[in-house]
C-alpha positions in Angstrom: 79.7 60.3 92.9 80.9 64.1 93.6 82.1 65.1 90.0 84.0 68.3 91.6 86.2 65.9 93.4 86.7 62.9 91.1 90.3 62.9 90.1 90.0 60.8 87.1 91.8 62.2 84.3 89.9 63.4 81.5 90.1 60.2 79.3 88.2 58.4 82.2 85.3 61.1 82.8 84.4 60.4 79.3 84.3 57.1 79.2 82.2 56.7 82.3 79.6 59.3 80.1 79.5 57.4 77.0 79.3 54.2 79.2 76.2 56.3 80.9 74.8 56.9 77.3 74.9 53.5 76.2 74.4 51.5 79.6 71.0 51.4 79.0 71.1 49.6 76.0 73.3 46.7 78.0 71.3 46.5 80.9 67.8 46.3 79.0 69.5 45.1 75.5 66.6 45.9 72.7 64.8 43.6 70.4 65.6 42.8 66.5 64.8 45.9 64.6 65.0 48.4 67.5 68.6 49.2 68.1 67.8 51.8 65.5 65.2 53.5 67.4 66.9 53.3 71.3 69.7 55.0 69.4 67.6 57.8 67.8 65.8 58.3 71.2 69.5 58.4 72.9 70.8 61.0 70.6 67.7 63.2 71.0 69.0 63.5 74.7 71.2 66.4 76.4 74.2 65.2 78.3 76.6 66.6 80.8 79.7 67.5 79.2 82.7 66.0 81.3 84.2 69.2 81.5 82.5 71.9 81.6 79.2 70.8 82.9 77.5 72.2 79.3 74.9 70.0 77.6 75.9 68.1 74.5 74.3 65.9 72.2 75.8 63.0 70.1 75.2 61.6 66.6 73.2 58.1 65.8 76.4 56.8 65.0 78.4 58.2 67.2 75.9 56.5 70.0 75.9 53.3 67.5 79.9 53.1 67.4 79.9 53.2 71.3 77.4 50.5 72.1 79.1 47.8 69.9 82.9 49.0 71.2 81.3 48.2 74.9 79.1 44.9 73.8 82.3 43.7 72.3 84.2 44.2 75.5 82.8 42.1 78.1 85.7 42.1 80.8 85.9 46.2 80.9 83.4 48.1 79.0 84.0 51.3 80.4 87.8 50.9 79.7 87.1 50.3 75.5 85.0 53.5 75.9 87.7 55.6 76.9 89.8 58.3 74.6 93.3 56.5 73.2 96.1 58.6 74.7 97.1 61.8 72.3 100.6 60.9 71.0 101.8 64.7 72.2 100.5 63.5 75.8 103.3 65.0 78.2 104.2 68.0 75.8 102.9 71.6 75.6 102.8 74.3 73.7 104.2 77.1 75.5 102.5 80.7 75.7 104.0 83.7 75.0 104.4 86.2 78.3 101.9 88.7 75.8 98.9 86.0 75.7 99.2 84.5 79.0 98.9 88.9 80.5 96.2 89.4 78.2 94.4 86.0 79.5 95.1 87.2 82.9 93.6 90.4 82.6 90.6 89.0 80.5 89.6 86.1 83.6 90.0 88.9 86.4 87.4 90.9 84.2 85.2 88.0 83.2 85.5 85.3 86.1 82.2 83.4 85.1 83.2 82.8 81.5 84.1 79.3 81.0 87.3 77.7 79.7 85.8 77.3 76.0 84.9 80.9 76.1 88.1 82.3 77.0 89.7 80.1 74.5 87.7 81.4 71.9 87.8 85.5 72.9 91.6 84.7 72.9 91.4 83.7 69.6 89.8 86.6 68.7 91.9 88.9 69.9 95.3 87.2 68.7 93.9 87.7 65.6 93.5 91.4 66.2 96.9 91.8 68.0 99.5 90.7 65.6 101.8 91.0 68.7 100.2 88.4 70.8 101.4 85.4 68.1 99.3 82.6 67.4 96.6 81.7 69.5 96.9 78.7 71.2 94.4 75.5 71.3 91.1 75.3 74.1 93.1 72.6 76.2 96.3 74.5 76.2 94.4 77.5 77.5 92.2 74.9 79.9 95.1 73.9 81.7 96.9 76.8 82.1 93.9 78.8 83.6 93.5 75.5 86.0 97.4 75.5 86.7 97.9 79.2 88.0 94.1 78.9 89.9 91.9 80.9 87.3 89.1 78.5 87.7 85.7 79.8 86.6 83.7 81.1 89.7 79.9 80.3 90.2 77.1 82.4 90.2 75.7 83.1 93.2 71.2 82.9 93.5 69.7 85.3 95.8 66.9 84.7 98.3 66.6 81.8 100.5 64.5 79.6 97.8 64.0 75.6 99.3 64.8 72.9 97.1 61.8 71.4 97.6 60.0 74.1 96.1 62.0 74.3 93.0 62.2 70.5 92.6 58.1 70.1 93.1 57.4 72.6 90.3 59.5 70.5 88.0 57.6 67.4 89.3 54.4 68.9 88.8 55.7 69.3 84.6 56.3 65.8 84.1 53.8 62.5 84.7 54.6 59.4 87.2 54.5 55.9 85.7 55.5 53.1 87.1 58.2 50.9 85.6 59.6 47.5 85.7 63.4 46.4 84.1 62.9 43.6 80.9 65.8 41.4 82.5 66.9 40.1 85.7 69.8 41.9 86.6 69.4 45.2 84.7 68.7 47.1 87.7 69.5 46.9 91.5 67.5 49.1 94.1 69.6 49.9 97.3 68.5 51.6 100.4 69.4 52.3 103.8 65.9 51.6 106.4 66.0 52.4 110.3 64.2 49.8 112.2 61.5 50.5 114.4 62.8 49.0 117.6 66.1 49.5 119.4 68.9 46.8 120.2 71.0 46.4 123.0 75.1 46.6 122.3 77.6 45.4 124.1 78.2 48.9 125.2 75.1 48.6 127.6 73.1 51.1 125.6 70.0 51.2 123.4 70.7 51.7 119.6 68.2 52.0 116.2 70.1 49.9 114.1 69.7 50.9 110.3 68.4 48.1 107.7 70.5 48.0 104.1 68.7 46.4 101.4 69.3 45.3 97.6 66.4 44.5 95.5 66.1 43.0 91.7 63.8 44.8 90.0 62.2 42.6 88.1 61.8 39.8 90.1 61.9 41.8 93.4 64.4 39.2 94.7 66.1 40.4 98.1 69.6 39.8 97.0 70.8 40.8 100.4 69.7 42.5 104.4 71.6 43.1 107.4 71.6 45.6 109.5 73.8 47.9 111.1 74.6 50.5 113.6 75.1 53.5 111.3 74.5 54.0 107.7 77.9 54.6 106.0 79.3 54.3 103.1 81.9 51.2 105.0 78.1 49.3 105.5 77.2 50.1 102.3 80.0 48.6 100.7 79.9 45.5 103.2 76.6 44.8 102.4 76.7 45.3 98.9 79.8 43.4 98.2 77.5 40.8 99.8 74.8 40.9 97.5 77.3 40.6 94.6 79.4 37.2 95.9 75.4 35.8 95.9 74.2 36.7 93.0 76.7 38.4 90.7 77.1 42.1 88.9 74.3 43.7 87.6 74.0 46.2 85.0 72.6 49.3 86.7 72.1 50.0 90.5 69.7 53.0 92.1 70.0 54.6 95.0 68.7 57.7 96.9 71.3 60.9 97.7 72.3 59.8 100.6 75.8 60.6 102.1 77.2 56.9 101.8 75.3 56.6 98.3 77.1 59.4 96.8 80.3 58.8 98.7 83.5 59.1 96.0 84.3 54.9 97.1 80.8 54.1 95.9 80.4 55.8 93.1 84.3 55.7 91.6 84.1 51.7 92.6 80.7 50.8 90.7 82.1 52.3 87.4 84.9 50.4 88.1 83.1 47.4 87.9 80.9 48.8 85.1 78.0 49.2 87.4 75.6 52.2 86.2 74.8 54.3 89.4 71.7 56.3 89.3 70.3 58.5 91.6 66.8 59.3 92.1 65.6 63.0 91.5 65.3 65.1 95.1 62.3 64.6 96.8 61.0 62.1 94.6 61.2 59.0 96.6 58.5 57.3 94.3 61.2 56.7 92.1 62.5 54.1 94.5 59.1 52.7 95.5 59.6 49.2 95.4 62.1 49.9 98.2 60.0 51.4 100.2 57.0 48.8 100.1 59.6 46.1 100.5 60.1 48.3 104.0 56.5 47.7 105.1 56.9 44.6 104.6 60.0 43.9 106.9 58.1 46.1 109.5 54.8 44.1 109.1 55.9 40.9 108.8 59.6 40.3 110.1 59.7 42.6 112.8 55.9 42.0 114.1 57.0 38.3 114.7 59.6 40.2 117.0 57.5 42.3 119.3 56.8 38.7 121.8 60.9 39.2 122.3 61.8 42.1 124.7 65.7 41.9 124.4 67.7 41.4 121.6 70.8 42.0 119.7 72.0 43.0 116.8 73.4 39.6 115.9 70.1 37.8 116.8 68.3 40.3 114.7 70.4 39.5 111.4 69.9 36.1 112.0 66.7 36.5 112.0 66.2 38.5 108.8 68.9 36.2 106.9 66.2 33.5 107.6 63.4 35.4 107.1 64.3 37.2 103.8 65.4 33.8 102.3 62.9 31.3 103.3 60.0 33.6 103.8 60.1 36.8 101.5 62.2 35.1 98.4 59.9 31.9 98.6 56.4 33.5 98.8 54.4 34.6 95.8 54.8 38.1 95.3 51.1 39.7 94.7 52.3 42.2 92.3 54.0 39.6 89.7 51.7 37.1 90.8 54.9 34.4 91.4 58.2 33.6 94.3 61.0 35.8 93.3 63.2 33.3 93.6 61.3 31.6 90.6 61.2 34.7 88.6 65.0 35.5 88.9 65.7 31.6 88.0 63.8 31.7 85.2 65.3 35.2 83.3 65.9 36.6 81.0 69.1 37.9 83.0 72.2 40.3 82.1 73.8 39.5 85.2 77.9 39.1 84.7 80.0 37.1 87.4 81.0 38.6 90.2 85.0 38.9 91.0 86.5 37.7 93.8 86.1 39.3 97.2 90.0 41.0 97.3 89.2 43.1 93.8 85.6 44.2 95.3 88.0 45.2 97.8 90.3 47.0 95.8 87.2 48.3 93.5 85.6 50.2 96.5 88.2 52.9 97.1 88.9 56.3 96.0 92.1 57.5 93.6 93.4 60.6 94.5 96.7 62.4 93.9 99.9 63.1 96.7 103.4 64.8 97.1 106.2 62.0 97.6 108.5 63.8 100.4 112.0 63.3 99.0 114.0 63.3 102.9 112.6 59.8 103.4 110.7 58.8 100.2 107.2 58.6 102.4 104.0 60.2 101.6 101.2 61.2 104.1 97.6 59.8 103.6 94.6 60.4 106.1 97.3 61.2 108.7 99.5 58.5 108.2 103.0 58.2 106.8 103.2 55.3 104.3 106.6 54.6 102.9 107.1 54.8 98.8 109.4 51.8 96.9 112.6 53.2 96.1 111.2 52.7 91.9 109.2 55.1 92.5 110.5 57.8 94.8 112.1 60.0 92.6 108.2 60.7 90.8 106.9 64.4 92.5 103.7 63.0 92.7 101.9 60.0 92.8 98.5 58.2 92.5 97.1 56.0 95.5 93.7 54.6 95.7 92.4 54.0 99.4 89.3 53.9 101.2 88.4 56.1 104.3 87.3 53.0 106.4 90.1 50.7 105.4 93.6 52.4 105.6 95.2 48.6 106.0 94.8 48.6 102.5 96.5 50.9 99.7 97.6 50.8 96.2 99.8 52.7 94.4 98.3 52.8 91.4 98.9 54.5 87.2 97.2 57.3 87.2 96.1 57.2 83.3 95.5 53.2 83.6 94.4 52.5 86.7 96.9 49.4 86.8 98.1 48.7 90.0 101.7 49.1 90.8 102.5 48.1 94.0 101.2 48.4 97.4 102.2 50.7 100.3 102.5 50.2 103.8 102.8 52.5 107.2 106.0 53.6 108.0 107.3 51.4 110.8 109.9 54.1 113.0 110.5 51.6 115.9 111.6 49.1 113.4 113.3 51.6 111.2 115.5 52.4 114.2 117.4 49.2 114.1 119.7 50.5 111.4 119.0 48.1 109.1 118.9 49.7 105.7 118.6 48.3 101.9 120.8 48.9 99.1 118.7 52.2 96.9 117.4 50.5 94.0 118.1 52.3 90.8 114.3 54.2 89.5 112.8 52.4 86.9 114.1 53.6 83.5 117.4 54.3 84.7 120.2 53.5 82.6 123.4 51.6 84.1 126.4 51.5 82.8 128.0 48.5 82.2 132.0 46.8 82.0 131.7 46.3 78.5 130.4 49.9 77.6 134.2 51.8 76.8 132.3 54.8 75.5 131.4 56.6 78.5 134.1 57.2 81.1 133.4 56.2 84.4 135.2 58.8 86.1 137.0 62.3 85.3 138.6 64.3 87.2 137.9 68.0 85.3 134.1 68.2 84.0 133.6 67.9 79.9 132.2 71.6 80.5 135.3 73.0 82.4 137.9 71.1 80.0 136.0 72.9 77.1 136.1 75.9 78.7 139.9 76.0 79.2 140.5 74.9 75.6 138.2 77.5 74.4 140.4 80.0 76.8 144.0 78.8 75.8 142.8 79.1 72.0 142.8 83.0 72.2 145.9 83.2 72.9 145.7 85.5 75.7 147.9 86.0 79.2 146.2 84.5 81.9 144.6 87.4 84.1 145.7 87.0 87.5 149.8 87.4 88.8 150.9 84.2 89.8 152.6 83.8 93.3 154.7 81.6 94.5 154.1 80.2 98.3 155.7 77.5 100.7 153.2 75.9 102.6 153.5 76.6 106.2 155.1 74.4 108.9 153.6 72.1 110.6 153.5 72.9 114.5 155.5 69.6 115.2 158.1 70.6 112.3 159.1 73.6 114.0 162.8 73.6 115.9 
C-alpha cells in the first residue's frame, strides 16, 4: 500500500503499525515460555514511524500490552490497536501572527527539516523572543505547516544509480535461508504467472492470459488459480476473494511489488480485514520461491497435458486448471513435505479465522479517500461521475467515500475517524431528475426543531433582537434623531388621475 497516498487518519496509520509489530506473534503464536523472548527480539527492531517515516523503537511492554489488546480482540484487531480519540479532537490552539512569520520564514530557509524539527527550533526561539508567546505543541505546528502547503521537500540523489545495484550490495550483507510458517494459515503467497501459450477471445485475437495463484505455506495447498487477461488489481481481488470464501482469512499474505499488489484497494482492504501484507525485498524473488516452483509445475504438468489441443479458450483453460489444481496438485504427495497438501492443511495446526461474507469482501477491497460536497445540488464528483449526497449530510464541506477504481456501482459514504458506514450513494440520474419530482429537505442531523409546546423561543419577529437592541440602546441617550424628517404623499396612481 502507497503510504504517501493513504488517507487514513493518523489514529489508523498507527494501529496498522503496531498491528505490523505484533502480527507476527498471531500468525505464528509462540510456545509456553517464549512470549518473553519474541517480544525482546520485536523491541530490538527499528520501525517506520507513521508520520514522519523516522525509525522508532518500542519497549517490551509496550510490544507486550499490544499483543494481548489484539489477541483479546478477535473480530477487529487492528481497530483495539488504534489511539482513543484526544478529548480536544476538533479544537486548536491558535498561533500568534509573530510565530506563524517566524515559522514561515524558518521552512522557506530549511525545506528538508521535518515537522518534529521545526517544532522543536520553534521552541527554541520562542524561548529567546519573549515577543513570539508561548510556543505551541509538535501537532499544532504539524498541521499548520500541512494546511498552508509547507510540506517537507525530498532530497534529491545524483547520478543515474540502478536499483538493482544498490539492492544487490545489500543482498550480498545478509545470508538466504529458507523458511517454512509453524501453522496453516499464518502465511499466504500470491502471484501473478503469464502462461506459456496464447488463447483465443471472442474478439478473434490471440491473447497470453496471466495465471493468479494463492499458496499456504506450510502445507503448500493451492487455495485458488484462474487465469486472466490482464493482471490488475480488479483480478487480484476476484481471485483472492476466491481463495478466502474456500478456505478462510489468514493471518499474513506476501506478495511481489507489483502494480495490483501495491494498489491502495489491496493493501487498505487487507488491513481491513487484519490481513498482514508483506512485500518481498526488490530483486529478491527467492523470497517468494515456493511460488515460483509451484509455476514450473503448472507449466510442466498442467499445461504439457495441453500441447495435444491446438485451440482453446480462456474458459476451457480454467476449467481445466480448477480440475487440475484440486484433484491433481492438492491430492499428490508433495516431495518437499513428503505428504498431499490437502492432508497437511487438514491436519494443522491452523490460525485461519472465518471468512465474511462475499458483500463485506466487497466493501473491504476499496479505497477511502476525501471529497468537496457541491452545495448548488448537494452532489459530489467521483472518478468523473456525479453521485448525489442524502440531504443529512449535505450541509458537511467535505466528506469521506470509500470506492474502488473497477467497481463505481458500488460506493459508501463512510466516518472518516471510524470507518462505519453511513449510507450509500448513487449516480445522479438528470433524465429522471427532470420530471420535477422533488422531496421535502430533510432537516441535517443534529439539527434542532422547534416544537408547539416550546413558548421560549419566538417563532417569528418582525425587527431582529440585534436591531431592537440597537434602537433601545439609541433612544437611551437621549439624543435628536439625525436626519430632518419629511413629510410626502405617495404619488397617484395612473388610473387615479382625472
Amino acid at each position: 500500500m502507497n503510504k504517501d497516498t493513504n488517507e487514513a487518519p493518523p489514529r489508523r496509520r498507527w494501529a496498522d503499525l503496531r498491528f505490523c509489530i505484533i502480527g507476527s506473534l498471531l500468525a505464528a503464536p509462540p510456545e509456553r515460555g517464549e512470549l518473553r523472548a519474541a517480544l525482546e527480539r520485536l523491541a530490538g527492531q527499528n520501525w517506520r514511524h507513521p508520520s514522519d517515516g523516522r525509525p522508532v523503537r518500542f519497549g517490551v511492554s509496550t510490544i507486550e500490552r499490544w499483543y494481548y489488546r489484539a489477541l483479546g480482540a478477535k473480530a477487529d484487531p487492528v481497530g483495539a490497536l488504534a489511539r482513543a480519540p484526544r478529548k480536544d479532537r476538533g479544537r486548536s490552539l491558535v498561533m500568534s501572527v509573530a510565530l506563524r512569520a517566524a515559522l514561515a520564514a524558518q521552512h522557506r530557509e530549511h525545506p528538508r527539516w521535518s515537522y518534529k524539527l521545526h517544532a522543536d527550533n520553534l521552541a527554541a526561539l520562542a524561548a529567546a523572543c519573549c515577543e513570539l508567546g508561548s510556543a505551541p505543541s509538535y501537532s499544532t505546528v504539524r498541521r499548520y505547516l500541512q494546511a498552508n502547503g509547507m510540506l517537507r521537500s525530498r532530497r534529491r540523489t545524483g547520478g543515474n544509480r540502478p536499483g538493482a545495484i544498490a539492492a544487490h550490495a545489500e543482498h550480498d550483507r545478509r545470508e538466504v535461508r529458507s523458511y517454512e510458517a509453524a501453522y496453516v494459515g499464518g502465511l499466504w503467497h500470491l502471484d501473478f504467472h503469464q502462461g506459456s501459450r496464447s488463447v483465443l477471445c471472442s474478439d478473434g485475437k490471440w491473447h497470453r492470459p496471466h495465471l493468479f495463484g494463492v499458496l499456504d505455506d506450510r502445507s503448500r495447498l493451492c487455495c485458488h488459480l484462474q487465469w486472466y487477461l490482464n493482471e490488475t488489481a480488479e483480478n487480484l481481488v476476484h481471485g483472492l476473494s476466491q481463495a478466502f470464501l474456500k478456505r478462510g482469512l489468514p493471518r499474513a499474505l506476501m506478495t511481489d511489488n507489483g502494480s495490483a499488489m501495491v494498489a491502495e484497494e489491496v493493501g487498505q482492504g487487507l488491513a481491513r480485514l487484519s490481513v498482514v501484507h508483506n512485500t518481498t525485498l526488490p530483486y529478491t524473488p527467492e523470497q517468494n520461491a515456493k511460488q515460483e516452483v509451484f509455476w514450473a509445475q503448472v507449466e510442466g504438468r498442467l499445461m504439457a497435458m495441453l500441447d495435444a489441443k491446438r485451440e482453446i479458450t480462456l474458459r476451457e483453460l480454467n476449467e481445466a486448471t480448477a480440475a487440475w489444481f484440486e484433484i491433481d496438485y492438492n491430492r499428490r504427495a508433495h516431495r518437499e513435505i513428503g505428504c498431499r497438501p490437502v492432508d497437511r492443511y487438514l491436519q494443522g495446526p491452523d490460525v485461519m479465522r472465518t471468512a465474511p461474507a462475499p458483500e463485506d469482501l466487497r466493501l473491504a477491497f476499496t479505497c477511502q479517500t476525501s471529497r468537496s460536497v457541491r452545495r448548488s445540488d448537494g452532489t459530489l464528483s467521483l472518478g468523473g461521475t456525479r453521485l448525489e449526497v442524502p440531504w443529512q449530510y449535505r450541509h458537511l464541506p467535505r466528506l469521506t467515500v470509500r470506492w474502488a477504481n473497477w467497481d463505481r456501482s458500488l460506493v459508501v459514504l463512510v466516518d472518516g475517524d471510524s470507518g462505519a458506514v453511513l449510507a450509500r450513494l448513487y449516480p445522479l440520474d438528470k433524465t429522471r431528475n427532470a420530471e420535477g419530482r422533488r422531496r421535502l429537505a430533510a432537516p441535517p442531523i443534529g439539527t434542532v426543531q422547534a416544537t408547539d409546546n416550546d413558548k421560549t423561543i419566538p417563532v417569528k419577529d418582525e425587527i431582529a433582537p440585534l436591531l431592537r437592541s440597537i434602537i433601545a440602546e439609541y433612544a437611551a441617550t437621549g439624543l435628536v434623531p439625525a436626519y430632518l424628517p419629511k413629510d410626502e404623499t405617495a404619488p397617484e396612481q395612473e388610473g387615479d388621475q382625472k
